[in-house]
PALUM-494314 format. One record per residue: residue in one letter; residue number from 0; x, y negated, z negated of N, C-alpha, C in turn. Coordinates in pm, 1 decimal, decimal comma. Layout:
N
   res     n        n_u        n_v        n_w       ca_u       ca_v       ca_w        c_u        c_v        c_w
     A   NUM          X          Y          Z          X          Y          Z          X          Y          Z
...
//
This chain:
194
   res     n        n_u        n_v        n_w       ca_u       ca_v       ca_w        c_u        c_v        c_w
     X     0     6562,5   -10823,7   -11484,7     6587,9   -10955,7   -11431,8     6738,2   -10970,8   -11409,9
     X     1     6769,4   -11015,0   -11319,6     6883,1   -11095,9   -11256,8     6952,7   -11179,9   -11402,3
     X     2     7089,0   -11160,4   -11430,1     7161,5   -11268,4   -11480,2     7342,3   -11245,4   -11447,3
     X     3     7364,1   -11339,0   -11580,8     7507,3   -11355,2   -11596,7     7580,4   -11372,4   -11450,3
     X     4     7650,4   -11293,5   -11392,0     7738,9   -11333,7   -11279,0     7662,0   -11356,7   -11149,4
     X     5     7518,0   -11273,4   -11124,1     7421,0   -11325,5   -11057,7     7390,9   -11427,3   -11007,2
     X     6     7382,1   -11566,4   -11154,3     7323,9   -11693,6   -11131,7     7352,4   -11732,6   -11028,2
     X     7     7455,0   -11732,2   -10911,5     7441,7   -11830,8   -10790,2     7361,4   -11811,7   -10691,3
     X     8     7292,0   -11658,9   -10708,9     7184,3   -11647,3   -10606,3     7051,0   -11736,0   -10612,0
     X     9     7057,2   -11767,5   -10772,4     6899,0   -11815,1   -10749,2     6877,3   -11939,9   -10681,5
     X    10     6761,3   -11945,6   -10685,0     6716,4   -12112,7   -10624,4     6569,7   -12125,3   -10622,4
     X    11     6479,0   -12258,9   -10635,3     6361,6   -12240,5   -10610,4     6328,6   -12343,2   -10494,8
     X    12     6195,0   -12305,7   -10402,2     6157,6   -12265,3   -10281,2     6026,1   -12347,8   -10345,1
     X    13     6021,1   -12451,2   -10281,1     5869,5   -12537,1   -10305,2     5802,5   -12517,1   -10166,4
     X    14     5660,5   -12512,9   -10134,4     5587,9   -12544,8   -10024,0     5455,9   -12549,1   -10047,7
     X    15     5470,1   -12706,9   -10012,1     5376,7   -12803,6   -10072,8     5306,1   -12840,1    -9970,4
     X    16     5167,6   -12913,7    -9981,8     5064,8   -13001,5    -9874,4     4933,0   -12988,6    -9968,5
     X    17     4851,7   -13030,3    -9880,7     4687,6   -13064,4    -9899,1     4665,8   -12926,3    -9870,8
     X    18     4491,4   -12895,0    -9934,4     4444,9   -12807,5    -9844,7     4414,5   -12770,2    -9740,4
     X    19     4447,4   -12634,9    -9735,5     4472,4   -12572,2    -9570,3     4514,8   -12606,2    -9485,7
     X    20     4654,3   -12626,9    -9546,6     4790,8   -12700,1    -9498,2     4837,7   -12550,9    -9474,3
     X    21     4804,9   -12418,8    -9466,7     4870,2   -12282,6    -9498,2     5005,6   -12290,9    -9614,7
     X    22     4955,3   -12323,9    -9759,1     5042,6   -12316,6    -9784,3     5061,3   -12150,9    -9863,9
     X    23     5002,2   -12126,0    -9926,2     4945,6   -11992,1    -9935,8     4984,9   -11873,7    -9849,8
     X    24     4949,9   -11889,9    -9699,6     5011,6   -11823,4    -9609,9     5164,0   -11827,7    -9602,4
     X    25     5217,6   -11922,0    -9606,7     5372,8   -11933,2    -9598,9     5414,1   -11884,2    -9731,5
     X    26     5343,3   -11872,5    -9858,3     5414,9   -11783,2    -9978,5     5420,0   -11643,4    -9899,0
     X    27     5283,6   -11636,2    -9846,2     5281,4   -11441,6    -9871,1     5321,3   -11435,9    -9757,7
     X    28     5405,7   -11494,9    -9628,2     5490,1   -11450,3    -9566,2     5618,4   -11428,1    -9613,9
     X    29     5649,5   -11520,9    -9706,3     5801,7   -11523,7    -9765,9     5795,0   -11383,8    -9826,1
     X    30     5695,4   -11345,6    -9896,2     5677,9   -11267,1    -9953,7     5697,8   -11117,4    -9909,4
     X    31     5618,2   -11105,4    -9816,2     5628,6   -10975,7    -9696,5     5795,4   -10954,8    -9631,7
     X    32     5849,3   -11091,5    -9608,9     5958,6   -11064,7    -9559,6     6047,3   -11011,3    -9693,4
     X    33     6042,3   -11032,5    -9794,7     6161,5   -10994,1    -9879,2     6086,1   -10846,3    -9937,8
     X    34     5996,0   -10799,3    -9925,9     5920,6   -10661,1    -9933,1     6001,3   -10566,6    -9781,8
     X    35     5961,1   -10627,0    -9678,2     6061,0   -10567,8    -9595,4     6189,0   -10565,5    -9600,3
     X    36     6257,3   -10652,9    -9664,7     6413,6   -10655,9    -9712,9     6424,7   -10574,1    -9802,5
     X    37     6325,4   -10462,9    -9868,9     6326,4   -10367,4   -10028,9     6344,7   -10472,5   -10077,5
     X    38     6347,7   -10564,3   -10102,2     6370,2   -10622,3   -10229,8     6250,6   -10651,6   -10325,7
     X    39     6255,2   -10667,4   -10457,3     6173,0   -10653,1   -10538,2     6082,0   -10813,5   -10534,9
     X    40     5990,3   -10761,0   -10576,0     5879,8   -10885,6   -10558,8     5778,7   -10932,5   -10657,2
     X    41     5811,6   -11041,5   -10733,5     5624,6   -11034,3   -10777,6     5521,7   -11150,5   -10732,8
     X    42     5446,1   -11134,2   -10756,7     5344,9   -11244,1   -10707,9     5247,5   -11319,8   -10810,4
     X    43     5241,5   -11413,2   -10854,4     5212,1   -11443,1   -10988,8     5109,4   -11532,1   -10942,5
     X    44     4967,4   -11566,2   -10988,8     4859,4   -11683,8   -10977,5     4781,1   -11686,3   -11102,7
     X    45     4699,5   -11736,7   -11108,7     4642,3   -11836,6   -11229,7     4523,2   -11762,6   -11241,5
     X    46     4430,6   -11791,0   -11370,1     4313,3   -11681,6   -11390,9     4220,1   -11766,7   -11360,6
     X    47     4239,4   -11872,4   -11354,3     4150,3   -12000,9   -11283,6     4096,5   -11972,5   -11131,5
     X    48     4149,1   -11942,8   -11087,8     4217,1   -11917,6   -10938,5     4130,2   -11796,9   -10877,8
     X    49     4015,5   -11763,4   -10886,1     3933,9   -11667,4   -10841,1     3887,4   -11574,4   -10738,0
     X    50     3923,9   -11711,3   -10609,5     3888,3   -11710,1   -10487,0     3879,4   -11586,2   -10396,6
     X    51     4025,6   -11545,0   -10440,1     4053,5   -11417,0   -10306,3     4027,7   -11253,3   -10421,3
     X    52     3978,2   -11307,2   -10529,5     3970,4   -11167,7   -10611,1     4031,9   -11128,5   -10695,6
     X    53     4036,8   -11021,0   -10732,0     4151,3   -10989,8   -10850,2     4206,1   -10894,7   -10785,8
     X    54     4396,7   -10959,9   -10865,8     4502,4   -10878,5   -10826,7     4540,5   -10903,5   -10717,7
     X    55     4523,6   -11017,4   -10615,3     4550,7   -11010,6   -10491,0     4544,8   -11177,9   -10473,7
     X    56     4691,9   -11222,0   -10403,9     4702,1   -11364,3   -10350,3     4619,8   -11344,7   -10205,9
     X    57     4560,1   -11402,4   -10131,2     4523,8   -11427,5    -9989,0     4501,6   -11530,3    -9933,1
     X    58     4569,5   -11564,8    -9787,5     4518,7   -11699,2    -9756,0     4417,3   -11733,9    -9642,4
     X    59     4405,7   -11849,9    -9646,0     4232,8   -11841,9    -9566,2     4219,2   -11769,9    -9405,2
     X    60     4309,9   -11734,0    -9396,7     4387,2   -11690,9    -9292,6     4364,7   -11545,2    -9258,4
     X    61     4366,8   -11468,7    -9419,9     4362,6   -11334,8    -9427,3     4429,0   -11269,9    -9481,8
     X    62     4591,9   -11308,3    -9456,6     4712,3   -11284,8    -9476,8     4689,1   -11289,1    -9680,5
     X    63     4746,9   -11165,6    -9726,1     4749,7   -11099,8    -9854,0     4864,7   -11048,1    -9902,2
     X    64     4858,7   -11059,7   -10037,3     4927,5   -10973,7   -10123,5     4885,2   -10941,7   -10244,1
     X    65     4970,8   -10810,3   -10303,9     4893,9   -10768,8   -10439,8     4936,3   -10885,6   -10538,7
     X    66     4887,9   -10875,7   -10655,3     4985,8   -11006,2   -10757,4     4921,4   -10964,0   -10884,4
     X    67     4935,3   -11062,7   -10995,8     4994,8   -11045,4   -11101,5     4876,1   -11188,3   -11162,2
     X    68     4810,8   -11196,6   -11282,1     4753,4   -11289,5   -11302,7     4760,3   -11320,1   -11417,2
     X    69     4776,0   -11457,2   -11445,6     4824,6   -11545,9   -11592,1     4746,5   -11620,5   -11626,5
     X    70     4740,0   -11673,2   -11757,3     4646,7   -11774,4   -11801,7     4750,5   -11931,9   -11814,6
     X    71     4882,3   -11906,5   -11859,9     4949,7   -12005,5   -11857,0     5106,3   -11957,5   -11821,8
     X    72     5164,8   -12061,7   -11752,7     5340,6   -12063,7   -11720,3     5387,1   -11988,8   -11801,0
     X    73     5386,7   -11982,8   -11913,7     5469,2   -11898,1   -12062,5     5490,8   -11782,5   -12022,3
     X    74     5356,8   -11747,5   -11953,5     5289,8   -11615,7   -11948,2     5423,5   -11496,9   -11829,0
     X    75     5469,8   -11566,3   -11751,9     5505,7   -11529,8   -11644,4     5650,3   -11467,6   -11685,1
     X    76     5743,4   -11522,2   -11674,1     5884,2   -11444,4   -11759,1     5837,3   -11315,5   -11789,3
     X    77     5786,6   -11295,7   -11884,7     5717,3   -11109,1   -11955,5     5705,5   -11045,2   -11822,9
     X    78     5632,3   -11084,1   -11747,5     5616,3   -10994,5   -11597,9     5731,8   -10968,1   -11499,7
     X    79     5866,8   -11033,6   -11542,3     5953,1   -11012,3   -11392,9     6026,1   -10905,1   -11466,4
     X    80     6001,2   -10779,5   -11421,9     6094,5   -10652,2   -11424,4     6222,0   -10661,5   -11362,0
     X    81     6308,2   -10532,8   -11385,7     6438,3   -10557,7   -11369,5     6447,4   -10549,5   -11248,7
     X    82     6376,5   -10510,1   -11169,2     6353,4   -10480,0   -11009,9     6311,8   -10610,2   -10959,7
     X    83     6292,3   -10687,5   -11019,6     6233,5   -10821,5   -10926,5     6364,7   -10935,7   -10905,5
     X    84     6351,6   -10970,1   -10764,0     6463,7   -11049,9   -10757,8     6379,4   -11171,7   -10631,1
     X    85     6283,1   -11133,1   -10675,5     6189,1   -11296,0   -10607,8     6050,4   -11326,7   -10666,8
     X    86     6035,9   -11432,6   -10717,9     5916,2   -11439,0   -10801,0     5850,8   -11562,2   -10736,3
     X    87     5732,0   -11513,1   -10673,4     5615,7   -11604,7   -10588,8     5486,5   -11687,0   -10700,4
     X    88     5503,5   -11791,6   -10702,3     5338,4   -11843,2   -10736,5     5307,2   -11929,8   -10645,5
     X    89     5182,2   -11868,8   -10681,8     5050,5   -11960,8   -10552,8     4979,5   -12062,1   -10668,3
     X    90     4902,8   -12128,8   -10612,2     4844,2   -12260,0   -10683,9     4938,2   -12326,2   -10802,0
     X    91     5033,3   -12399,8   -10761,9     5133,2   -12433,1   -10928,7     5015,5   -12509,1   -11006,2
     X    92     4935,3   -12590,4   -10939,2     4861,2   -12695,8   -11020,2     4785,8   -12705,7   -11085,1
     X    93     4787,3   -12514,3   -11065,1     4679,2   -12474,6   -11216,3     4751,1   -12445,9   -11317,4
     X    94     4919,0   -12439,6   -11318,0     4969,4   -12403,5   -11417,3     5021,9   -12542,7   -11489,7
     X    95     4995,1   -12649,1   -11411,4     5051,7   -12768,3   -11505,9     5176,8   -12776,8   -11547,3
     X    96     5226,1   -12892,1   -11592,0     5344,7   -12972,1   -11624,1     5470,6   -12831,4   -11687,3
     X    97     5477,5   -12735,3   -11766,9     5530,4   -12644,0   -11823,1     5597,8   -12511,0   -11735,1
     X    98     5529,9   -12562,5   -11572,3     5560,3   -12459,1   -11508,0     5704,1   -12498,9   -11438,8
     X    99     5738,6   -12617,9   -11450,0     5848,4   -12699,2   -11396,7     5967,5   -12586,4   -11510,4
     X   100     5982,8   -12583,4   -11613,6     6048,0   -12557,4   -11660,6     6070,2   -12362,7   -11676,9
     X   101     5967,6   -12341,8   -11680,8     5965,1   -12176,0   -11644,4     6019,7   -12135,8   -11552,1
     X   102     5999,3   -12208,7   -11415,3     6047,2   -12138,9   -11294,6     6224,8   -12189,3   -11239,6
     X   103     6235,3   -12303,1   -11338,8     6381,2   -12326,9   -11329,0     6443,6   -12242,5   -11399,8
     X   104     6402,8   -12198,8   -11533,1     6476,5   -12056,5   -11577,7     6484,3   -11964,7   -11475,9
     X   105     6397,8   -11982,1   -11433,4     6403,9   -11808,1   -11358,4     6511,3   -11764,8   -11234,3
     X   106     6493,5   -11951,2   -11186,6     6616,0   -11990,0   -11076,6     6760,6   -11954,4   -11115,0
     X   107     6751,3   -12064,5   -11254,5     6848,6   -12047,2   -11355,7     6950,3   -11880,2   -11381,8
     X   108     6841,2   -11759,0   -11398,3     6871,7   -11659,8   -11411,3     6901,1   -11585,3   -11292,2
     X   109     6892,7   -11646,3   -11189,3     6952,2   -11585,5   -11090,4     6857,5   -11515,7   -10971,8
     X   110     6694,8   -11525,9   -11000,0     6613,1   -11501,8   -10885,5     6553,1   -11625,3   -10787,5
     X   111     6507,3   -11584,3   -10687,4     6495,9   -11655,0   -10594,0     6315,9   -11662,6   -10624,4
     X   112     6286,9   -11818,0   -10640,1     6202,3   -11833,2   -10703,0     6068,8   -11939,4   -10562,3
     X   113     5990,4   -11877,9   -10540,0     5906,7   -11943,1   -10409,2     5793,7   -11959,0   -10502,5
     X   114     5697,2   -12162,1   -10448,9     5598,4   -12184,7   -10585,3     5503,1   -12240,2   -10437,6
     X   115     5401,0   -12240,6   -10440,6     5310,4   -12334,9   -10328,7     5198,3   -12383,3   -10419,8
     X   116     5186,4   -12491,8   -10383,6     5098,8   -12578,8   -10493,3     5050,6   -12682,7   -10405,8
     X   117     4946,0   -12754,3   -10452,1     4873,1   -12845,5   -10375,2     5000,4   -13012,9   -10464,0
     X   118     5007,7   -13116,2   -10336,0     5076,2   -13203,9   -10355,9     4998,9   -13308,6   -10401,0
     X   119     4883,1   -13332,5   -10357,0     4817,1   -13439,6   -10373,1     4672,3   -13372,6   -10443,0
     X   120     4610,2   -13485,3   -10532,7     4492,7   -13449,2   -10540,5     4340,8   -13475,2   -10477,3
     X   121     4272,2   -13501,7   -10488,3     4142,5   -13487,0   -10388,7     4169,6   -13667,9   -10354,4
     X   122     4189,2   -13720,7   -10488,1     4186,7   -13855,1   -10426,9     4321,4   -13923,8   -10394,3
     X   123     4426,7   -13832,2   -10354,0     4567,6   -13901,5   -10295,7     4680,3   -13968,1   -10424,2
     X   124     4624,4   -13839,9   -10550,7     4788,2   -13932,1   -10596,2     4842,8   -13775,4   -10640,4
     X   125     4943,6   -13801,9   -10656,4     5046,0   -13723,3   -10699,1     4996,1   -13565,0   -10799,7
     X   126     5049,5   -13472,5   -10747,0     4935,9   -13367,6   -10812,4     5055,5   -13270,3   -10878,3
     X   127     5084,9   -13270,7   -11039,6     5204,3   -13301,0   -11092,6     5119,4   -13093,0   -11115,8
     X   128     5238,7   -13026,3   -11118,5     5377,7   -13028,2   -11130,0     5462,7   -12998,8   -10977,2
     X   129     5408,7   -13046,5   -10835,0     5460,2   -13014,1   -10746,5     5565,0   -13131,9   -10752,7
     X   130     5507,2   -13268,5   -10775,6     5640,5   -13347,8   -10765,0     5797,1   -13310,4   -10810,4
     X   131     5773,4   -13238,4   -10919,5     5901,0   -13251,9   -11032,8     5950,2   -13117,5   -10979,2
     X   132     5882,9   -13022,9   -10959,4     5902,9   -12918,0   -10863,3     6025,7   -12953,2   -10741,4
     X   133     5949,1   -13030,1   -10652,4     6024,2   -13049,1   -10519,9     6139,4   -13117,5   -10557,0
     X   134     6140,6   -13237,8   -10684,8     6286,9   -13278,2   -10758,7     6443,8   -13200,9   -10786,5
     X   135     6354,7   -13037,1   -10789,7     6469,0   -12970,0   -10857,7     6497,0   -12887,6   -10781,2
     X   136     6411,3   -12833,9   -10649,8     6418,3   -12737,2   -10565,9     6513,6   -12740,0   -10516,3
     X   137     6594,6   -12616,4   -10439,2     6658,7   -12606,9   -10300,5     6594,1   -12646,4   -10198,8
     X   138     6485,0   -12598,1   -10192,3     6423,5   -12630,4   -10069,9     6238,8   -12705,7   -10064,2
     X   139     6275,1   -12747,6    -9989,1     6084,5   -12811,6   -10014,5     6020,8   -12817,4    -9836,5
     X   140     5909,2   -12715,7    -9867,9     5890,9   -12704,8    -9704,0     5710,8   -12799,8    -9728,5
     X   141     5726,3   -12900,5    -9650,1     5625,7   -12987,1    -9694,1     5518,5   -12966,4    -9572,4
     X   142     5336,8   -12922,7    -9562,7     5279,7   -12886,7    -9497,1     5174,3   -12988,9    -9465,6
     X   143     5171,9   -12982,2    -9345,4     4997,7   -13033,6    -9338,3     4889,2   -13005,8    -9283,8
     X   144     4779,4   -13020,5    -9295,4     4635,6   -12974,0    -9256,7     4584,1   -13045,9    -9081,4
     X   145     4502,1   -13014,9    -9072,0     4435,1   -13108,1    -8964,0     4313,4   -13199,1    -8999,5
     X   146     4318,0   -13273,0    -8962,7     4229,3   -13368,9    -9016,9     4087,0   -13358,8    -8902,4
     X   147     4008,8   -13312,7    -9050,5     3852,8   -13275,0    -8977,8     3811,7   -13410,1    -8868,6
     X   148     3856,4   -13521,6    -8908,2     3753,8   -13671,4    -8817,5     3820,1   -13664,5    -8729,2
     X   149     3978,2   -13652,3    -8671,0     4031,7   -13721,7    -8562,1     4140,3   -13626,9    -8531,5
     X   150     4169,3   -13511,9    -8596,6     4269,7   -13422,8    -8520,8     4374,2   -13441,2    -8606,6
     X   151     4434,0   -13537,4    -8585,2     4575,9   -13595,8    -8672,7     4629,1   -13494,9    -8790,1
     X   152     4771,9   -13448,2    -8789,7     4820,6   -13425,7    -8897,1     4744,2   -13511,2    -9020,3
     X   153     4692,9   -13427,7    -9115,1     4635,3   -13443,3    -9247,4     4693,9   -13415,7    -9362,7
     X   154     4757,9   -13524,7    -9398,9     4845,5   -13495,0    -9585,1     4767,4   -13510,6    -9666,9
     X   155     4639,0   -13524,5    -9685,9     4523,6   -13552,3    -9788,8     4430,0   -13458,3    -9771,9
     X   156     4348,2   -13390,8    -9891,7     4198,4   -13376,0    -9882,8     4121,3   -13417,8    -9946,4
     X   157     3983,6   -13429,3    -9907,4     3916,7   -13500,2   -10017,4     3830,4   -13407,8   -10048,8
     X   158     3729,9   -13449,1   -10106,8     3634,2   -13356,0   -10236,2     3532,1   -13395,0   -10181,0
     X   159     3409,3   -13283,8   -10104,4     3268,1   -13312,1   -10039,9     3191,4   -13328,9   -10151,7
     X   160     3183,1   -13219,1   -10233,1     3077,9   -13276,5   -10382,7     3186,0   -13337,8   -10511,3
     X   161     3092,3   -13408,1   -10609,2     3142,9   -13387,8   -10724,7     3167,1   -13279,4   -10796,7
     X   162     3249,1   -13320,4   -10854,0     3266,5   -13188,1   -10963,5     3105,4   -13202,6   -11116,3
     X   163     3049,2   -13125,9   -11111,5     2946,9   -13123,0   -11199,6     2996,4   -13133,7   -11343,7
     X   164     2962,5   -13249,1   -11437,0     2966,6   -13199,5   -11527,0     3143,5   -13284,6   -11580,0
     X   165     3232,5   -13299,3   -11538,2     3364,9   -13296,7   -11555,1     3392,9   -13441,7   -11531,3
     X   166     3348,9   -13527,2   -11480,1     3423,2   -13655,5   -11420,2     3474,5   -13663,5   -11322,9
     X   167     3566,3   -13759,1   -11341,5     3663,3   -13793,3   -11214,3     3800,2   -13781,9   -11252,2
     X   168     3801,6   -13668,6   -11369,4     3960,5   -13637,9   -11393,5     4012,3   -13523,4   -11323,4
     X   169     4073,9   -13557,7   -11197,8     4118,4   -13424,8   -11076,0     4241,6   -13343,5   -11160,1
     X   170     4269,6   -13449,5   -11262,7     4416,9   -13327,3   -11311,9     4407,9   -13235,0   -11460,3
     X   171     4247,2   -13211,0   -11434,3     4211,3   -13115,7   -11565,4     4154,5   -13020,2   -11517,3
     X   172     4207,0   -12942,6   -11461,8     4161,8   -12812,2   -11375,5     4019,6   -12718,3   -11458,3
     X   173     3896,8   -12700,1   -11362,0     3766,1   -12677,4   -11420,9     3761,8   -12530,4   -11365,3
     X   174     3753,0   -12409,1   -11410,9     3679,1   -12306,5   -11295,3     3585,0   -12357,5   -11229,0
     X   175     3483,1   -12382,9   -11253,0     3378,3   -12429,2   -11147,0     3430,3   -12519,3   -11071,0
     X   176     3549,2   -12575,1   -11074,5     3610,4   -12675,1   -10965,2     3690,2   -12652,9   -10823,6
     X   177     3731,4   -12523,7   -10890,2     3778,0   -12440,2   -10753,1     3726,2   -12414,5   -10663,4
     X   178     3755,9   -12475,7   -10513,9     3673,6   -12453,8   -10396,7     3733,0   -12461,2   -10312,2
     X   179     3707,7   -12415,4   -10208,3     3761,8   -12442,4   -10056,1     3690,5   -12495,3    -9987,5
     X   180     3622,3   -12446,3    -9875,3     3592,9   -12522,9    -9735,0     3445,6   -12588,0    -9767,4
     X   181     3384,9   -12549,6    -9820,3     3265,7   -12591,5    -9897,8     3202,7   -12729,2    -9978,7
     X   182     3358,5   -12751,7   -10031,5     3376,9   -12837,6   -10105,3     3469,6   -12937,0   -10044,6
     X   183     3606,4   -12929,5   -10003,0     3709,5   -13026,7    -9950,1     3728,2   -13043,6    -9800,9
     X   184     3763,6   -13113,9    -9739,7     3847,0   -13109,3    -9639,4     3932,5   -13251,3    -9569,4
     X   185     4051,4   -13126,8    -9503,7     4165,9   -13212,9    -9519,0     4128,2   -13334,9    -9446,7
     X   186     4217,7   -13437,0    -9416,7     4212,9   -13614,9    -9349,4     4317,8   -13636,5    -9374,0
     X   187     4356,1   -13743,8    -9261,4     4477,2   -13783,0    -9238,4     4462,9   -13904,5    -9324,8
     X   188     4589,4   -14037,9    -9315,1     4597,5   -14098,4    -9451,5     4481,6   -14206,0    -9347,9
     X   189     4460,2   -14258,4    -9268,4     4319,2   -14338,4    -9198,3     4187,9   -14254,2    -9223,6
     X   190     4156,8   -14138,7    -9234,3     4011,4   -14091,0    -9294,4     4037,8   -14037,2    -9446,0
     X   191     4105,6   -14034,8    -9498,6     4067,6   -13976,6    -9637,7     4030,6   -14077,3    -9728,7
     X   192     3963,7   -14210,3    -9672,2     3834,0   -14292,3    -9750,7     3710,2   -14251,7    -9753,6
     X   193     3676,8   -14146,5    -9667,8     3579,0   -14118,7    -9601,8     3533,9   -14162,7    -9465,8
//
């Protein structure tokens, strides 16, 4: 890992939206480009996080990379070798409130730190830890979806089924809650009442 006289390189790199806003895609482009720069890379996601398989970020798109999989924020530091000088996570919002502070170390220490996380939750409030995230970032590249009813740029998605079993607490992340197209889709802020 990157330190001591280093530190002014780092910075962290938010890119945030609703689902299938590509935010995913815009990690593992960042990603590819600093792989083509040689530079060292890791790719870090959540064990929650199932979707595209193991060992591998992908976005709905297609667009892939290999990665690295954690159960919690803590977890991540142990994984950046001395060769890594950019550290990617996909889904922050499975890593919760603790990841705010992990990935500012890492900034802190001097790598260049890229996080994509969903901003909002199914029902439009604040989908924490991207807020506090985009607070501290260099940069915040903010995305949006298309909205299935009317076309419109879409900053919201909503949730087609319930979640079985769990309630209506969107900020207690369920495996069985993880879904894509099946389950959500995006709306602009006039359809995401339904």
């Amino acid at each position: 890992m990157t330190t001591g006289d280093d530190r002014r390189g780092g910075r962290l790199e938010v890119i945030a939206g609703p689902m299938f806003a590509g935010k995913t895609e815009e990690l593992v482009r960042r990603v590819h480009r600093a792989l083509f720069a040689r530079r060292g890379a890791l790719v870090v996601a959540h064990e929650l996080d199932t979707r595209s398989g193991p060992d591998r970020v992908a976005s709905h798109s297609g667009l892939e990379v290999p990665s690295r999989t954690v159960g919690a924020a803590a977890d991540i530091p142990a994984l950046v070798g001395d060769d890594v000088e950019l550290v990617a996570v996909d889904e922050a919002q499975f890593f919760g409130p603790p990841l705010v502070d992990v990935l500012t170390g890492l900034a802190d220490a001097g790598l260049v730190v890229v996080v994509a996380g969903l901003s909002v939750t199914f029902d439009g409030r604040a989908f924490a830890p991207l807020p506090e995230l985009m607070a501290v970032a260099e940069s915040v590249t903010k995305l949006t979806a298309v909205c299935t009813v009317c076309g419109r740029d879409a900053a919201f998605h909503v949730r087609l089924v319930p979640r079985a079993g769990a309630g209506d607490d969107a900020l207690t992340p369920v495996s069985g809650h993880v879904g894509g197209a099946e389950a959500y889709e995006p709306r602009c802020r006039r359809h995401r009442a339904g």
